[in-house]
BADO-567244 format. One record per residue: residue in one letter; y, z, x of N, C-alpha, C, CB in turn. Coordinates in Angstrom, 1 decimal. Atoms other than C-alpha are relative to their C-alpha. Glycine has a CB too. Layout:
r/n_north/n_up/n_east/ca_north/ca_up/ca_east/c_north/c_up/c_east/cb_north/cb_up/cb_east
A/Y/Z/X/Y/Z/X/Y/Z/X/Y/Z/X
...
END
This chain:
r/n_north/n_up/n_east/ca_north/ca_up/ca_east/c_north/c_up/c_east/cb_north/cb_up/cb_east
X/-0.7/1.0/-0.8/80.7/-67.6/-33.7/0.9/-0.8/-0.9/-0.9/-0.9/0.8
X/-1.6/1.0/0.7/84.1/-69.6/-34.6/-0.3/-1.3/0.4/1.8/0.3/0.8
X/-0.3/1.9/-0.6/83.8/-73.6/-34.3/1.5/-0.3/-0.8/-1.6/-1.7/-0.8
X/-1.3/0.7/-0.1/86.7/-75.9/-34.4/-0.2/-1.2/0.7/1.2/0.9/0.6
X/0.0/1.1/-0.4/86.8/-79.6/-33.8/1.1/-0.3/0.6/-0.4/-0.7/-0.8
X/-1.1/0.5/-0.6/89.6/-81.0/-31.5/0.0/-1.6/-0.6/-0.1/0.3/1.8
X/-0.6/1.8/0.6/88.9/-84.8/-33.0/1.2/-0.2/-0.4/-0.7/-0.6/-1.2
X/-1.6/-0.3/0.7/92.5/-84.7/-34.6/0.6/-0.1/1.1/0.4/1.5/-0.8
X/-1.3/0.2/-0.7/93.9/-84.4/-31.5/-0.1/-1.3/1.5/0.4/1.8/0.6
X/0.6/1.3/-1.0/92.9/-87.6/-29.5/0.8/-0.9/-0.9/-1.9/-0.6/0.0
X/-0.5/0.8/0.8/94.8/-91.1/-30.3/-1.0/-0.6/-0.7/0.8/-0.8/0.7
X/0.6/0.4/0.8/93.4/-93.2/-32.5/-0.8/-0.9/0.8/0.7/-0.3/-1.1
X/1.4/0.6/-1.2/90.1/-95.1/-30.6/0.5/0.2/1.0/-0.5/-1.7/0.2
X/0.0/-0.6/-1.5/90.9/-93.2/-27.7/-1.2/0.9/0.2/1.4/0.9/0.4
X/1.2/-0.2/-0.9/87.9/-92.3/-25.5/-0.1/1.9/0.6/0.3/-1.3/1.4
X/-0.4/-1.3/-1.0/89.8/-89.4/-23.7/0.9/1.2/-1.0/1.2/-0.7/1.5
X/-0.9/-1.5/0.3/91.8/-86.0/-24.8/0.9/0.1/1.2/-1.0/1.5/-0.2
X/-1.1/0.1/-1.1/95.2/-86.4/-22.8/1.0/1.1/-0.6/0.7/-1.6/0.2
X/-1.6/-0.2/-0.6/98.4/-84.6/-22.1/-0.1/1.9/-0.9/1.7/-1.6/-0.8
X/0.3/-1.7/-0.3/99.0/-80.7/-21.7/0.9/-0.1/-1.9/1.2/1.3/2.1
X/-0.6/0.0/1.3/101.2/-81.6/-25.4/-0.7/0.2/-1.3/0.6/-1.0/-0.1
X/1.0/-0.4/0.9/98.5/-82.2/-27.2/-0.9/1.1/-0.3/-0.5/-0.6/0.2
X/0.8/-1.9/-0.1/96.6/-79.1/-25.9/0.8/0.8/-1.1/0.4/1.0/2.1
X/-0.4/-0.8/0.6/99.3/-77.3/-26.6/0.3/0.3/-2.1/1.1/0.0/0.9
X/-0.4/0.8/1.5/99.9/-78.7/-30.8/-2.1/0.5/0.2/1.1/-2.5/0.1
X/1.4/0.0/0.4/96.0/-78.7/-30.9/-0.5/2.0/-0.1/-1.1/-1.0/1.5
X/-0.1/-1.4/-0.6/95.9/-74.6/-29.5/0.8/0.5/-1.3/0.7/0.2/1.6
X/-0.7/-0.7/1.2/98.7/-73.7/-32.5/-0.5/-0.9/-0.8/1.6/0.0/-0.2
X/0.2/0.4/1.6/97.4/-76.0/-35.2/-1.6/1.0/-0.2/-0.4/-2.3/-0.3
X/1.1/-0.6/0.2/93.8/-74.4/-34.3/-0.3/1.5/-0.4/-0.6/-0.3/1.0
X/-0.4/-1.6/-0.2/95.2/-70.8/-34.5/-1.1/0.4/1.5/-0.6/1.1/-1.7
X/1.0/-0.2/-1.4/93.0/-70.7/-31.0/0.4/1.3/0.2/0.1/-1.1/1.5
X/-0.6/-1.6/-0.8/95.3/-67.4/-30.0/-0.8/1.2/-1.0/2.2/0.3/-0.2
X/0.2/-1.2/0.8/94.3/-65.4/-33.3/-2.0/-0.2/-0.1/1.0/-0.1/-1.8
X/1.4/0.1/0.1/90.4/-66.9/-33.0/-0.4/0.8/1.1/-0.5/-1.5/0.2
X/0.4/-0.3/-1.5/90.0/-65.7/-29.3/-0.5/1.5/0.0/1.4/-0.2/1.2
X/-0.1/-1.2/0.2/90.4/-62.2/-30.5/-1.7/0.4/-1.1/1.7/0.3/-0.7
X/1.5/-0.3/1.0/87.2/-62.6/-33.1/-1.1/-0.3/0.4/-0.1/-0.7/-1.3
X/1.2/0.2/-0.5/84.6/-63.4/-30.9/-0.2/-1.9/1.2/-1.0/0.1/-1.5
X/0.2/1.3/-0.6/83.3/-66.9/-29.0/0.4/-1.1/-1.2/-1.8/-0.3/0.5
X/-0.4/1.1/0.5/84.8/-70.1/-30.1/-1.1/-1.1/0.7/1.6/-0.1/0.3
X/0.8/1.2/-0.3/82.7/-73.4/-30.4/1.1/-1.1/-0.1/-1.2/-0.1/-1.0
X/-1.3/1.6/0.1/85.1/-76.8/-29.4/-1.0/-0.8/-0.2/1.2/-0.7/1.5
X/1.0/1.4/0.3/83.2/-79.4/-31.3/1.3/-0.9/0.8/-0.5/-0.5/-2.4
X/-1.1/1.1/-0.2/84.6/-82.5/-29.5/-1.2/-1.4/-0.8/0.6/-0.2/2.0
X/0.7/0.8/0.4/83.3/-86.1/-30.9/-1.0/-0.6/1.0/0.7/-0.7/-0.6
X/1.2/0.9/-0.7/80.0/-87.8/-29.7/0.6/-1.3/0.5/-1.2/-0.4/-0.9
X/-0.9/1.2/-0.9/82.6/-91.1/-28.5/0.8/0.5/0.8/1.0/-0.9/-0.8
X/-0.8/-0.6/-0.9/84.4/-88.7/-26.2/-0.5/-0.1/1.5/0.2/1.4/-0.4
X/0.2/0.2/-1.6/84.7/-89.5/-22.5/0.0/0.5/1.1/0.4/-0.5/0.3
X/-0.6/-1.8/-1.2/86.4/-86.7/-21.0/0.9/0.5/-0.7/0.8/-0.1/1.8
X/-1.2/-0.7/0.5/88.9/-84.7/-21.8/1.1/0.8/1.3/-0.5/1.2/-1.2
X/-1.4/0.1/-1.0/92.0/-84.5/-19.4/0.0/1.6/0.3/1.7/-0.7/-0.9
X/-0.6/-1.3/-0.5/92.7/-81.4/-17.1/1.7/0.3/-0.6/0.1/-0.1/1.8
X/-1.3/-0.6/0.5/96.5/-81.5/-18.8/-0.2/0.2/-1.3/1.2/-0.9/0.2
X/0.8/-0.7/1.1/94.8/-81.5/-22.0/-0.9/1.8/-0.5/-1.1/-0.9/0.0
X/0.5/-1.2/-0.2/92.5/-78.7/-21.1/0.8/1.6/-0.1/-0.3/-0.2/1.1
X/-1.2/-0.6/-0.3/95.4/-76.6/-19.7/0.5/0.4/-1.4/0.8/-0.9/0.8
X/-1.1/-0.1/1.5/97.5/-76.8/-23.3/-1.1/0.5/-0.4/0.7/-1.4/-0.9
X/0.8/-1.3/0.8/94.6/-75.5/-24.7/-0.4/1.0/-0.3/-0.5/0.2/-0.2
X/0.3/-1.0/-0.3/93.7/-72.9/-23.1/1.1/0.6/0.9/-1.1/-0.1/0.5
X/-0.7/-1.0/-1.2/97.2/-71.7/-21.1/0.3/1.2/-0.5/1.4/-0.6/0.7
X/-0.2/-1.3/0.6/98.1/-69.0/-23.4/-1.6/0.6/0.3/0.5/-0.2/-1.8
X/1.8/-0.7/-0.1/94.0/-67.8/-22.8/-0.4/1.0/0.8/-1.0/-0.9/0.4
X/0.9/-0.4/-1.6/93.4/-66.1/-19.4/-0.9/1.0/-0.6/1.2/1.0/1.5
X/1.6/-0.5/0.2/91.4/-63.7/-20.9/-1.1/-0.4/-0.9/0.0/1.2/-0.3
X/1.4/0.4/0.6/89.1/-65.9/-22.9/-0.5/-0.8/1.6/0.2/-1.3/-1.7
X/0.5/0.6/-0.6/88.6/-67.1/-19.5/-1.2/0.9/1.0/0.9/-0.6/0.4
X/0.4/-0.7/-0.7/87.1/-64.3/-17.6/-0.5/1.5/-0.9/1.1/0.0/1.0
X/0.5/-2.0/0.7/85.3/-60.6/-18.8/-0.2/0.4/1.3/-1.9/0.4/-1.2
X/-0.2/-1.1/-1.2/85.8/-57.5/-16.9/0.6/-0.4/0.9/-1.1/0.4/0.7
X/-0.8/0.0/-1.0/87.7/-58.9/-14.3/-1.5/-0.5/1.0/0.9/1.5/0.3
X/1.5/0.6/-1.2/84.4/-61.1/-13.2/0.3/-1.1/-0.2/-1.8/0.2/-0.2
X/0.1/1.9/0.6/84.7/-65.2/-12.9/-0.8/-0.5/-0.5/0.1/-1.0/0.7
X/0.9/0.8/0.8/82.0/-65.4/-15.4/0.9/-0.5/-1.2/-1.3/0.9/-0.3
X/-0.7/0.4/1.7/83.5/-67.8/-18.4/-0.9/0.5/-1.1/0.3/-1.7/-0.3
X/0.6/-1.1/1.6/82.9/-66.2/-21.7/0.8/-0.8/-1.2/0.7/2.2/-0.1
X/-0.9/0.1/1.4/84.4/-67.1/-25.2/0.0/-1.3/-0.4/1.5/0.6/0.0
X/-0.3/1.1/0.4/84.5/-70.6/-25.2/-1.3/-0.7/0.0/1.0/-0.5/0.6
X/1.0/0.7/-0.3/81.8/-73.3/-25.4/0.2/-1.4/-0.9/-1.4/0.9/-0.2
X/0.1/1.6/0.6/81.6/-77.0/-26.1/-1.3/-0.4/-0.3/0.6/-1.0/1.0
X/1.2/1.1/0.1/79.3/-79.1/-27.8/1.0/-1.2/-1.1/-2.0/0.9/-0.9
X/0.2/1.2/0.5/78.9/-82.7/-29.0/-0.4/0.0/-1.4/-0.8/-0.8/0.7
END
């Protein structure tokens, strides 16, 4: 398994993970496209994190569709978060 922390891409004492810009800048700084291909990825996010924004999300994962789905089933695969 691959980890990768997103902390880096939050403002500075911000709570939340906003805007599909950041996704996207967080997704190329992380190489996320060339990880996806080597197995499950772990998104450390920080233990002060509140949520993280559906336009956030999105940028992270829009280049992804297939780390989102195996076989052509809507089980998610490849990705997983922890604290």
């Amino acid at each position: 398994m691959i980890e990768v922390s997103i902390a880096d891409y939050k403002g500075k004492n911000a709570k939340i993970f906003t805007g599909r810009d950041n996704g996207v800048i967080a997704r190329k700084e992380l190489k996320l496209e060339q990880k996806e291909k080597e197995g499950v990825i772990i998104i450390k996010i920080p233990n002060d994190t509140w949520g993280i924004n559906p336009s956030f999300f999105g940028g992270l994962f829009e280049k992804a569709p297939e780390c989102l789905y195996l076989n052509n089933k809507k089980t998610p695969f490849g990705v997983s978060f922890i604290q």
